[in-house]
N, C-alpha and C positions, 0 to 999 in steps of 0.2 A: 404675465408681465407686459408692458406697456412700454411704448417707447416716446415723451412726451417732446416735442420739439415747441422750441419758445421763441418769441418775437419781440423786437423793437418797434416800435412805431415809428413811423413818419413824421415826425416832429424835430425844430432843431436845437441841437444840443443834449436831445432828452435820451437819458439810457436806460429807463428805468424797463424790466422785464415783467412782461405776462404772460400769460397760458394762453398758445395757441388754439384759435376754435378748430384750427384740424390740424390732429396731428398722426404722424406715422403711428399703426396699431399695430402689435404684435410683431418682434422680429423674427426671422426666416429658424428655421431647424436647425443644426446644427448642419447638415449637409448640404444646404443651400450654401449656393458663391456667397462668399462676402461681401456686403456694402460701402464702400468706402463714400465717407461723407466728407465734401467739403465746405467752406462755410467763410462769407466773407460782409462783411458790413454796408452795406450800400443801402441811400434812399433812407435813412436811420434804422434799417429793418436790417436782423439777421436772415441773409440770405442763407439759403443750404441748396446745394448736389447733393442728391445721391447717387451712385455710380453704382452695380452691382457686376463682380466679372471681370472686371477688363483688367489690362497689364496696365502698367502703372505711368509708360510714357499715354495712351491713349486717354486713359484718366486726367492727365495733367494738359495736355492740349484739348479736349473737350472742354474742361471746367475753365481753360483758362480763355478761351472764343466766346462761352458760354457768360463768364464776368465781364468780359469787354464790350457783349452787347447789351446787358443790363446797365452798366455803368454811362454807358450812348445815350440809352432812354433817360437817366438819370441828370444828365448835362442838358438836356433839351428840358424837361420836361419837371426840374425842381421848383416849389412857387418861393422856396428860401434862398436861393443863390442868383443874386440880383443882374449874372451876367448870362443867364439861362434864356434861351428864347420867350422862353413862358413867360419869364418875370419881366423882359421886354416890352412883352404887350401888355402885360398890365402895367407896366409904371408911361406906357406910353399915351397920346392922347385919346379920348373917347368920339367915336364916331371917323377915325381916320382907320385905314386899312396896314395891316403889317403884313408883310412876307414873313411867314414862316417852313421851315425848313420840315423837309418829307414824311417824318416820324409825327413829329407834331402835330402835322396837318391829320394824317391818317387817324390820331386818336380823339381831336375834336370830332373830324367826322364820326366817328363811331359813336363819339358821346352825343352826337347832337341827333341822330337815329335812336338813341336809345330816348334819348328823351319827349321823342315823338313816339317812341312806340310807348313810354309812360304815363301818357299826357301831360307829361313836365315835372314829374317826380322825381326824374333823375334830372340834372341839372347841372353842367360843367362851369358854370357862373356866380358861383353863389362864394367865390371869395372874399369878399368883405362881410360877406355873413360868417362862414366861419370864425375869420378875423376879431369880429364884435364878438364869438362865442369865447376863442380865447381854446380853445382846442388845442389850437399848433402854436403853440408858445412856449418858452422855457417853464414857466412856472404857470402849472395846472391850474384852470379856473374855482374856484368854491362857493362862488353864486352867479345866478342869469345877469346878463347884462340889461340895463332897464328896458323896461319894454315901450317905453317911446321911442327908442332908440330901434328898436324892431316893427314896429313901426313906422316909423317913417321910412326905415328899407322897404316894407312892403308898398308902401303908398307911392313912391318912388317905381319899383320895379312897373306897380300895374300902372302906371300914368304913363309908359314909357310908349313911344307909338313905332319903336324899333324891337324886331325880335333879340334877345338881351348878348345871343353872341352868334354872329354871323362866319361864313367861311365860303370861300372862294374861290376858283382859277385864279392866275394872275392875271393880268392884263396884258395879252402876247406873249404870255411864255404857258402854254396846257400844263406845263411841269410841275409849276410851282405855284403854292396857294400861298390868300392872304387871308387873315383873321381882322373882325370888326366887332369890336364891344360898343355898346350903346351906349352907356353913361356911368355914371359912378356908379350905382345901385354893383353895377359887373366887374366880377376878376376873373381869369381863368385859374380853377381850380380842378386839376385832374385825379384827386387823392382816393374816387371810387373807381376808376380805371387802368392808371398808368400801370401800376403797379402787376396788374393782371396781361397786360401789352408787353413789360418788362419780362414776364415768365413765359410770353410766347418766342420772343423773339432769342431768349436763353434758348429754348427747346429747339426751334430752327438752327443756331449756332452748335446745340451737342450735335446732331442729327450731320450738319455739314463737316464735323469731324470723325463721323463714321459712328456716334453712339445711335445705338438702339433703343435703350431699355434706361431706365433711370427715373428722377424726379426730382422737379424744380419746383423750390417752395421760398415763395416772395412773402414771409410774416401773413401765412396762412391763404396767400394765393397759393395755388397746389394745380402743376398737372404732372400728370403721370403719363410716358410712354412707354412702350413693352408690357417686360412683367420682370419678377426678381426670380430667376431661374426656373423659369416654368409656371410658376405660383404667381397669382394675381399680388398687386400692390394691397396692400388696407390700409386705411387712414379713417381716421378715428375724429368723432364730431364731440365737442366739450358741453357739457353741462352747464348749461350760462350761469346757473346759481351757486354750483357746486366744482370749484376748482379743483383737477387733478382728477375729475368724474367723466367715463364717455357715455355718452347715451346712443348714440349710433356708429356702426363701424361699415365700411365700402368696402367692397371689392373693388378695386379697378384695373382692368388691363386692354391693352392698346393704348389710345391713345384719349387722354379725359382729363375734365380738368374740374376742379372742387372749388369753391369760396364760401366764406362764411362769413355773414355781416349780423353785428350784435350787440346790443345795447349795455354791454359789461367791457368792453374794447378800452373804448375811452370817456369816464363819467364822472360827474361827483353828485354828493348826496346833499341838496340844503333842505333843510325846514321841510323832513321826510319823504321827499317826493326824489327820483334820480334823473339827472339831467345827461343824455348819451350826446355824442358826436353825430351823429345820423340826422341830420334837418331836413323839414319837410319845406320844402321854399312856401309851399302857400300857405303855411302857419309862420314862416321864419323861426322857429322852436325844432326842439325834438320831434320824431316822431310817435305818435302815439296809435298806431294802427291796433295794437295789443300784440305784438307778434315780441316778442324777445331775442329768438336768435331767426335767423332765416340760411339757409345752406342749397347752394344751389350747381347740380352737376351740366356742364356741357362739353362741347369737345374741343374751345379755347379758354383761354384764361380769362382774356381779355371779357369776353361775353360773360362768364361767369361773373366775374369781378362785378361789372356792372351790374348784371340780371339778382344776385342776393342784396343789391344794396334796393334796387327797387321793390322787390317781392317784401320787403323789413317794410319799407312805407306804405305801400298800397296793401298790405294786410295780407290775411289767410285765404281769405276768398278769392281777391281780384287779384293776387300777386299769383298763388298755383294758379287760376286759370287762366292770365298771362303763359305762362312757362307750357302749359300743357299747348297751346297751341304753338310754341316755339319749337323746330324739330330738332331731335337730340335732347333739348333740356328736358329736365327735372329735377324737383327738388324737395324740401323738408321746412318746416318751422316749427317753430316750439313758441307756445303762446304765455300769457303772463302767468296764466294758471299750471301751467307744467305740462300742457297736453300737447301732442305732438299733432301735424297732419302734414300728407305728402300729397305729390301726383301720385297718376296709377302707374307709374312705370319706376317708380321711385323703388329702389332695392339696396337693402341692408340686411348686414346679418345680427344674430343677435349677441347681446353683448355676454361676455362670458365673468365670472368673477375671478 
């Protein structure tokens, strides 16, 4: 038996439900503590706690520090709610500097490291591309947007003699930074990151009400701390072609954190070919590395989150050997053909029927 936990996406308005690429496997014995789950709607995603053990006041002030600091990240950090800092700078001018607020600051920087450690695969900028794909809108795309149109974004981006999104100290205060977009070509779009930033800073908030052991799961951002009464966590990786199927199961305990980035998320299918959410900025398209799912372990979210959406675009080869020299991570992908391949430190167990 299986325990399948499902997600909303990050889109607004949109409720429609899919299968988590990881979700909780196998629940405990019957003499294991009980897991009380709570579960609240933020960022369009079902959020879930799990809590295993605790009395029922500890449970309810954890879960309840732990929603209030996701929901933080969620006000700063929405590109749909036009009074959000985020949406701020992008509706504000191009080439002028905005002061943005602590949270937001910290997760550009981290985006903008990642996509130096990508060589710009990952890309916190590429809003108006999205936009033009039509991903984050009420009503799901069913064919590419023309490719002039994708083009002249790209011919734009490289003609640009500004890097596409800057950040900064302020000017006299060390405190506080500012953000700087280049030109139109840029929006800030946080939607491979935040989300996995939002599951760290839930775990710091259980943690400061005294929880130990648990797991926060942001629409298959996942970390786990502790264990579930002694017994490690497992969380179960989905069969990108085959709904309701796991192909890999984790252990995990202490403290770890899971993402899975995948070409079945959010797509549609024209004129037989499938068109994912996943862009590669230097095609302005999908990606096409061959890779289908990519699943990647580290010991924050936030890094995860990121590090499986880059290993999806730079492929099997350069995405594990990326990872392998990152310490702590490791990860998994599964290719268009059905085959799987990991780093060396990469551990699962095997799936049982």
């Amino acid at each position: 038996m299986s325990i399948s936990l499902r997600m909303r996406v990050w889109l607004p308005g949109v409720m429609a439900v899919v299968l988590l690429a990881v979700a909780l496997w196998r629940p405990a014995p019957p003499a294991a503590p009980r897991a009380h789950v709570v579960t609240r709607l933020m960022m369009s995603t079902l959020m879930e706690i799990t809590l295993p053990g605790l009395d029922e006041a500890q449970e309810s002030e954890g879960a309840r520090r732990a929603f209030e600091a996701m929901a933080k990240v969620e006000r700063e950090m929405s590109p749909f709610d036009p009074s959000s800092p985020l949406s701020r700078v992008n509706a504000g001018p191009r080439g002028a500097w905005h002061r943005v607020p602590l949270d937001l600051a910290r997760v550009v920087r981290a985006a903008l490291a990642f996509q130096a450690l990508s060589g710009g695969k990952f890309d916190p900028g590429l809003r108006p591309l999205t936009e033009a794909w039509g991903f984050s809108v009420d009503a799901p795309p069913t064919v590419p947007p023309p490719a002039a149109l994708l083009d002249r974004w790209l011919a734009l981006r490289v003609r640009s003699s500004r890097l596409p999104v800057e950040l900064r100290d302020a000017p006299g205060d060390e405190a506080a930074s500012e953000v700087r977009l280049a030109d139109e070509s840029v929006g800030l779009d946080l939607g491979g990151i935040a989300k996995g930033y939002a599951v760290d800073q839930a775990i710091a908030a259980l943690r400061g009400a005294g929880v130990n052991h648990g797991i926060v799961n942001a629409g298959g951002n996942l970390r786990a701390i502790g264990d579930k009464g002694g017994a490690p966590w497992r969380v179960g990786v989905q069969d990108p072609r085959r709904e309701e199927t796991i192909v890999a199961v984790l252990p995990l305990r202490g403290d770890r954190s899971i993402s899975t980035s995948g070409d079945y998320e959010r797509y549609f299918l024209h004129e037989g070919e499938r068109y994912h959410h996943i862009l590669d900025p230097e095609t302005a398209r999908p990606s096409r590395s061959g890779v289908i799912s990519a699943t990647v372990a580290t010991a924050d979210a936030m890094s995860a989150d990121a590090l499986s959406t880059i290993v999806f675009i730079l492929g099997a080869e350069k995405g594990l050997a990326l990872l392998s020299g990152i310490p702590g991570a490791e990860g998994m992908v599964i290719l268009s053909d059905g085959s799987q391949r990991a780093t060396p430190g990469w551990v699962m167990e095997p799936v049982k029927p």
